[in-house]
KEGULUM-536990 format. One record per residue: residue number from 0; residue in one letter; x, y, z of N, C-alpha, C, CB in turn. Coordinates in steps of 0.1 Angstrom, whole numbers. Glycine has a CB too. Example, Ala and Ser with C-alpha at 12.3 -4.5 7.8 and 13.67 -1.06 7.14 Angstrom:
2
+-----+------+-------+-------+-------+-------+-------+-------+-------+-------+-------+-------+-------+-------+
! seq ! type !   n_x !   n_y !   n_z !  ca_x !  ca_y !  ca_z !   c_x !   c_y !   c_z !  cb_x !  cb_y !  cb_z !
+-----+------+-------+-------+-------+-------+-------+-------+-------+-------+-------+-------+-------+-------+
!   0 !    A !   132 !   -57 !    78 !   123 !   -45 !    78 !   132 !   -33 !    78 !   113 !   -45 !    90 !
!   1 !    S !   128 !   -22 !    71 !   137 !   -11 !    71 !   129 !     0 !    79 !   141 !    -6 !    57 !
+-----+------+-------+-------+-------+-------+-------+-------+-------+-------+-------+-------+-------+-------+
***
This chain:
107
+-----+------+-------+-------+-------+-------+-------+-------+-------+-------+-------+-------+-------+-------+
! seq ! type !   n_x !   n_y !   n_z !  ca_x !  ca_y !  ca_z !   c_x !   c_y !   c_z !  cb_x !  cb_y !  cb_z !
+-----+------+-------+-------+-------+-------+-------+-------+-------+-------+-------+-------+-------+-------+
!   0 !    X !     8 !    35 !   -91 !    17 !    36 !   -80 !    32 !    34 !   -85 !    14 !    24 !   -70 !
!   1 !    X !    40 !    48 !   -81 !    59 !    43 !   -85 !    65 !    36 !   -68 !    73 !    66 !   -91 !
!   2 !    X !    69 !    32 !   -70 !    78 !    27 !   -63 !    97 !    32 !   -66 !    75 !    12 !   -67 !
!   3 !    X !   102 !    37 !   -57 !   117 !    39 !   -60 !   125 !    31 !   -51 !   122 !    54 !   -60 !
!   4 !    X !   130 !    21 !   -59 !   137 !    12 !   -50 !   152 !    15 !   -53 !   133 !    -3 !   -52 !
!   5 !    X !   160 !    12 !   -46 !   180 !    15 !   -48 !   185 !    11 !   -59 !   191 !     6 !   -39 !
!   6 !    X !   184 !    16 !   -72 !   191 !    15 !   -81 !   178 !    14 !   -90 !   201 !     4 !   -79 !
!   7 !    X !   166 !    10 !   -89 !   158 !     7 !   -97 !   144 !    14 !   -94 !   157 !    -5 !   -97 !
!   8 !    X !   135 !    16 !  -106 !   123 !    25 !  -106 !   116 !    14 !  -113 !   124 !    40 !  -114 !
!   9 !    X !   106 !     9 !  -106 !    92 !     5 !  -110 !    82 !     8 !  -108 !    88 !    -2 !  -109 !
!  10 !    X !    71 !     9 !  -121 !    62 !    15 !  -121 !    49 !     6 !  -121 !    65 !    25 !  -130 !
!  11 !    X !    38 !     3 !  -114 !    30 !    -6 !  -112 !    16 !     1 !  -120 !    30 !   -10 !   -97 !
!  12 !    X !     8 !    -7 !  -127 !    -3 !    -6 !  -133 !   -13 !    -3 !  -123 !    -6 !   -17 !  -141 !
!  13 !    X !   -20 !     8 !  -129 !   -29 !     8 !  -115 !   -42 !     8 !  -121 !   -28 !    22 !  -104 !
!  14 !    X !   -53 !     1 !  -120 !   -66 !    -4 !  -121 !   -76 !     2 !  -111 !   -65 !   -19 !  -120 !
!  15 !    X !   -86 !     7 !  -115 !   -97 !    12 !  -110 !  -111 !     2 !  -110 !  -100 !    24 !  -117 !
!  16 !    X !  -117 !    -1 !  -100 !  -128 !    -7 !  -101 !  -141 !    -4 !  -104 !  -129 !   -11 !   -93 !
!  17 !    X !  -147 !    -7 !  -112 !  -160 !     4 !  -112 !  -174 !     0 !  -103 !  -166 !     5 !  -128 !
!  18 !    X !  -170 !     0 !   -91 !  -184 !   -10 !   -83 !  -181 !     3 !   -72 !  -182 !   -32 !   -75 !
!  19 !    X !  -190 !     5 !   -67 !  -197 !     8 !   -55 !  -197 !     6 !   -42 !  -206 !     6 !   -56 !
!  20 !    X !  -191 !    -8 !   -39 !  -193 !   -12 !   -27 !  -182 !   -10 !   -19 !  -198 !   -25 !   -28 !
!  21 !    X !  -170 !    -5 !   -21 !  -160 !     2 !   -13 !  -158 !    15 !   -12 !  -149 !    -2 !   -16 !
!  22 !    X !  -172 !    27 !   -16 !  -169 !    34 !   -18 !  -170 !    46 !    -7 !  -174 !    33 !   -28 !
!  23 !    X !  -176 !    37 !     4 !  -174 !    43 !    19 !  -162 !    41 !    24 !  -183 !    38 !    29 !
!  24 !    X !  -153 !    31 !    18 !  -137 !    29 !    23 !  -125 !    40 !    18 !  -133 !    13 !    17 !
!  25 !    X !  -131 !    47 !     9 !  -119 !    51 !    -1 !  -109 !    62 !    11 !  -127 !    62 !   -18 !
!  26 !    X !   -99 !    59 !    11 !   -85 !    65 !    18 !   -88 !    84 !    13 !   -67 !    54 !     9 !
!  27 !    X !   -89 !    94 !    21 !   -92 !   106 !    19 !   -79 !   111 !    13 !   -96 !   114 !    31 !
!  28 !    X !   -76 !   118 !     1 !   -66 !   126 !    -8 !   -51 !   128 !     1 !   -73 !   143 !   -14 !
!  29 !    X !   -43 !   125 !     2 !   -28 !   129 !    12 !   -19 !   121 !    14 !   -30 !   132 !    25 !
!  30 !    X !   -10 !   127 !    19 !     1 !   119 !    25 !     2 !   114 !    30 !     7 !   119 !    27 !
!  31 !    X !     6 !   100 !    37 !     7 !    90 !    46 !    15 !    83 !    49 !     2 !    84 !    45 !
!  32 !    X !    20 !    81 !    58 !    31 !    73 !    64 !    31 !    59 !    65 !    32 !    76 !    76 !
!  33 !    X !    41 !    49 !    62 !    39 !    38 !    54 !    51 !    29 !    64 !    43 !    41 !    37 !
!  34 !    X !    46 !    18 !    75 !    52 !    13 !    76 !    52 !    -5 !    79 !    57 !    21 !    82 !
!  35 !    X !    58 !    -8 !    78 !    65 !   -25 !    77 !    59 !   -32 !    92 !    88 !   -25 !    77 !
!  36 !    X !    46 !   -34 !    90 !    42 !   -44 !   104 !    30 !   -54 !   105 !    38 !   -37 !   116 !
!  37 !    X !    36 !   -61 !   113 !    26 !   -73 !   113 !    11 !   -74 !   115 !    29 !   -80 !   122 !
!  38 !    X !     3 !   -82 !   106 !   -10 !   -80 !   103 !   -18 !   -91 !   111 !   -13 !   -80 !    89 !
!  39 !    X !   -21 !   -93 !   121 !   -30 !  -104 !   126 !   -37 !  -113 !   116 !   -40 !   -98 !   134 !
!  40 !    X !   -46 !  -101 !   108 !   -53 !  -108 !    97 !   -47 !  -121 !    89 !   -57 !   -98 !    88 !
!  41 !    X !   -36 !  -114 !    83 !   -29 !  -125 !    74 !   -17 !  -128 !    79 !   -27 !  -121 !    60 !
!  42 !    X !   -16 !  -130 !    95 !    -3 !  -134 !   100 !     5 !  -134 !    90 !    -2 !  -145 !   107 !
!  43 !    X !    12 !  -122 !    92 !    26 !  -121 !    84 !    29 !  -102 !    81 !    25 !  -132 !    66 !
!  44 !    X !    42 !  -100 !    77 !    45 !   -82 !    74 !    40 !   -81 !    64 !    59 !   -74 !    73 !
!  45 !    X !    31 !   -68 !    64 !    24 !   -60 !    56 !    28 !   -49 !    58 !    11 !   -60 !    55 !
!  46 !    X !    28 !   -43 !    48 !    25 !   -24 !    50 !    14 !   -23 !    52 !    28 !   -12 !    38 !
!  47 !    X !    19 !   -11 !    61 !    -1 !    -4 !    73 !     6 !     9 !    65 !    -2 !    -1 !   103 !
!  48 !    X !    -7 !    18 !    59 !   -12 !    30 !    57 !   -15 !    36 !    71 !   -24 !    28 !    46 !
!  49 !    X !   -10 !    45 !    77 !    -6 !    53 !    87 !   -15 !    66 !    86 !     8 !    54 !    87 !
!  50 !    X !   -22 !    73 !   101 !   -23 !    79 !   100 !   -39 !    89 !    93 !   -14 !    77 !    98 !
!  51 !    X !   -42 !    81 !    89 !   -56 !    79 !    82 !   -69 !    84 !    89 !   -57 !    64 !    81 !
!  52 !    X !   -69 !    97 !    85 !   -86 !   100 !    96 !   -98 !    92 !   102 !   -95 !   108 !    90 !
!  53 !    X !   -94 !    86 !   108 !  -108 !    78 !   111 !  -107 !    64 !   109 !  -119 !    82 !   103 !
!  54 !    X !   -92 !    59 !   103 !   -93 !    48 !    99 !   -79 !    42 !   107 !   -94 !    47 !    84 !
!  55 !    X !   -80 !    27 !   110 !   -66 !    22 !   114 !   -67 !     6 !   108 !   -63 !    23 !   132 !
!  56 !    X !   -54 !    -1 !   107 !   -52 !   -15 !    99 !   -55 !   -14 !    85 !   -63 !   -26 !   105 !
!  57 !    X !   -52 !     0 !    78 !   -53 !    -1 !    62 !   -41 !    -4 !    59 !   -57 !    10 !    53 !
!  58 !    X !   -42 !   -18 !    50 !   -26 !   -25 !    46 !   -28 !   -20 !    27 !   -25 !   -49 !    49 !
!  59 !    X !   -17 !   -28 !    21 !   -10 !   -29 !     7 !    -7 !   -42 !    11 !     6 !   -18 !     2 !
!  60 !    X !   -18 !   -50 !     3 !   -20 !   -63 !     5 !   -21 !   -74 !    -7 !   -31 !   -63 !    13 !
!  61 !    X !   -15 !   -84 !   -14 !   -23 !   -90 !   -24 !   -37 !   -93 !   -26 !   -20 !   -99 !   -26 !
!  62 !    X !   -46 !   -89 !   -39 !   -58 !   -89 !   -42 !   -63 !   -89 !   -54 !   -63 !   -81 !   -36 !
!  63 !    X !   -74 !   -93 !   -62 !   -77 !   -89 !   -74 !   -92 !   -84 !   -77 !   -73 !   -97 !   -81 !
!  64 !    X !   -98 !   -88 !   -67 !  -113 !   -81 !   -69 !  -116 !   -71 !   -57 !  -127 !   -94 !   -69 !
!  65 !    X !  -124 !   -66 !   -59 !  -130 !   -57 !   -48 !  -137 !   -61 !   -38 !  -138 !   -49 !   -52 !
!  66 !    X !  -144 !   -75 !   -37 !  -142 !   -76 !   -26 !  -133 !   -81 !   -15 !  -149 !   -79 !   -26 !
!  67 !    X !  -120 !   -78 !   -25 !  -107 !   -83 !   -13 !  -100 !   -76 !    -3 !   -95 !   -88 !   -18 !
!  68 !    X !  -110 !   -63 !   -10 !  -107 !   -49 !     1 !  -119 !   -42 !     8 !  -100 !   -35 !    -8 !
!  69 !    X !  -116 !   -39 !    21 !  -124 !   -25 !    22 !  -115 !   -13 !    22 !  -133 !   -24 !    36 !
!  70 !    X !  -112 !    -7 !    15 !  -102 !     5 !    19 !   -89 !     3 !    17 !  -104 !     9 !    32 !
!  71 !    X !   -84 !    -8 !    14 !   -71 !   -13 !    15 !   -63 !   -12 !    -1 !   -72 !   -30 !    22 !
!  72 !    X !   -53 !   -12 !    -1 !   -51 !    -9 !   -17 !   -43 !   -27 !   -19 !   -38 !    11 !   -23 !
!  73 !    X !   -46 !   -27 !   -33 !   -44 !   -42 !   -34 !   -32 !   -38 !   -42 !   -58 !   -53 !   -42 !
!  74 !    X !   -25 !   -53 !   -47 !   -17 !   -51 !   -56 !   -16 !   -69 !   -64 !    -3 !   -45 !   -46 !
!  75 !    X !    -7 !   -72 !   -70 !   -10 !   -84 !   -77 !     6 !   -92 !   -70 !   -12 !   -82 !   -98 !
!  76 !    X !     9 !  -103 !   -71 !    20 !  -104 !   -69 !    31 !  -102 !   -70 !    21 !  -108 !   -69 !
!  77 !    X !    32 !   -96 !   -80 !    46 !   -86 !   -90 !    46 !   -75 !   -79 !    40 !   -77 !  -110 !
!  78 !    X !    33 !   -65 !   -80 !    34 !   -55 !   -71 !    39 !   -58 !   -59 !    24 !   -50 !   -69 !
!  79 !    X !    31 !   -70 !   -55 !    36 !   -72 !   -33 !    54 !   -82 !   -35 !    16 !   -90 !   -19 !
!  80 !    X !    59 !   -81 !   -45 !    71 !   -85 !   -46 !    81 !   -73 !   -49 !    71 !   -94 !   -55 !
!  81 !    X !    73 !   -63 !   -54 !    84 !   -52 !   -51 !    81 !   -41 !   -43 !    88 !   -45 !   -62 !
!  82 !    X !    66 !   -44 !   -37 !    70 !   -38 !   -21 !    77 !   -43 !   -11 !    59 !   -35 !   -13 !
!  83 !    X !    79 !   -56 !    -9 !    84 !   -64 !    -3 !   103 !   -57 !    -5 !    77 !   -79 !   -10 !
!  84 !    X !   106 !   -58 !   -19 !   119 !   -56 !   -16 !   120 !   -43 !   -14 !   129 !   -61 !   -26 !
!  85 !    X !   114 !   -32 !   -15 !   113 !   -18 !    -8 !   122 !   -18 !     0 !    99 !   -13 !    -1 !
!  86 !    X !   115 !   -24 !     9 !   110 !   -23 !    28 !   126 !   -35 !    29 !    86 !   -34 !    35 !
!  87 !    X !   125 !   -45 !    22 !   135 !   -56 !    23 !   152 !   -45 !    24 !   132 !   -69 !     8 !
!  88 !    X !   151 !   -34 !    11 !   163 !   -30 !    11 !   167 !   -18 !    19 !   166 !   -29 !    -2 !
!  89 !    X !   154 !   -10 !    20 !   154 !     3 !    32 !   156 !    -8 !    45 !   134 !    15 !    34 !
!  90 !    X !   156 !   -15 !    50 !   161 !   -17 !    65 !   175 !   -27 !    61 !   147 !   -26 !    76 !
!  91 !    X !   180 !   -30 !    50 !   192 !   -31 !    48 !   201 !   -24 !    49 !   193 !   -35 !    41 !
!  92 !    X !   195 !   -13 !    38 !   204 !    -2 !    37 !   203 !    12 !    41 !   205 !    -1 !    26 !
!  93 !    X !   191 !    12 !    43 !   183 !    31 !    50 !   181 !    22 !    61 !   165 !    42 !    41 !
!  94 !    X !   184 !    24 !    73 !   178 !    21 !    83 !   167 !    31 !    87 !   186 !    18 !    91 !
!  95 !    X !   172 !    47 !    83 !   167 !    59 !    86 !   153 !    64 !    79 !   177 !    67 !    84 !
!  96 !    X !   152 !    57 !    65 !   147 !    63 !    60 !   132 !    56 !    62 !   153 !    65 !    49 !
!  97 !    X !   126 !    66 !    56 !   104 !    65 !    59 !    98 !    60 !    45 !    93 !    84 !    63 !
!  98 !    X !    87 !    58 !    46 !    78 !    55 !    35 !    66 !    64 !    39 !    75 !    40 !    32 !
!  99 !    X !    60 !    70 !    24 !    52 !    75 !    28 !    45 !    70 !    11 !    57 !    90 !    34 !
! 100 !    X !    31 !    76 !    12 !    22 !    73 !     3 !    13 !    81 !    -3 !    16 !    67 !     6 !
! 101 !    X !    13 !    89 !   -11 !     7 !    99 !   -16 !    -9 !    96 !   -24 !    16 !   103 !   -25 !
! 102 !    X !   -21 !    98 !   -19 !   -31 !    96 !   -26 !   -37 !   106 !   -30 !   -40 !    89 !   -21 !
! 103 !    X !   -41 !   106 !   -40 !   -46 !   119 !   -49 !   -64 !   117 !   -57 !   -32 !   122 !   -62 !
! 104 !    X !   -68 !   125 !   -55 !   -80 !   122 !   -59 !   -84 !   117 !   -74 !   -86 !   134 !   -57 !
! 105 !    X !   -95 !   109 !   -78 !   -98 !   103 !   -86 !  -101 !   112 !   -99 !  -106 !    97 !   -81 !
! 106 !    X !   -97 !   113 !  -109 !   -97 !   123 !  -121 !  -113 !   123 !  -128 !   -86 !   117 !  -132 !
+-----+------+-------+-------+-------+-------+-------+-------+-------+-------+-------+-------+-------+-------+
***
């Protein structure tokens, strides 16, 4: 996952799981719309993955094993600290601008 934040480019390690048991969750190959709202689950703002055939409430959430997702893409705290300032500096400074999320099939 890149992230392009205002002035800065980070690029986050991305880890594959090799288990089975999320494999009816996996998010279908595309583009998606990415925005900043509140999660019942973990009272508090998360990014919701938007748009999603068949699916609704897929966040970018902190996690480290598989079972901390169904479908949801995890990140570690580094990661959910620079999604966090994403979203923190697009409604500072882009009020206009979108997030979107590109998923691409597994190699």
């Amino acid at each position: 996952m890149t992230l392009d934040l205002v002035q800065k480019d980070y690029s986050l390690k991305r880890y594959a799981f090799p288990t089975l048991e999320n494999a009816d969750y996996l998010i279908p190959a595309g583009t998606y719309p990415v925005e900043w709202t509140f999660s019942r689950k973990f009272q508090k703002f998360l990014p919701e993955i938007l748009d999603v055939p068949d699916r609704f409430g897929i966040r970018i959430h902190r996690g480290s094993l598989p079972e901390h997702s169904k479908g949801c893409i995890l990140l570690n705290m580094e990661g959910m600290t620079h999604v966090s300032t994403l979203f923190n500096q697009l409604d500072t400074y882009y009020d206009d601008e979108k997030v979107s999320i590109c998923i691409t099939d597994p190699v």
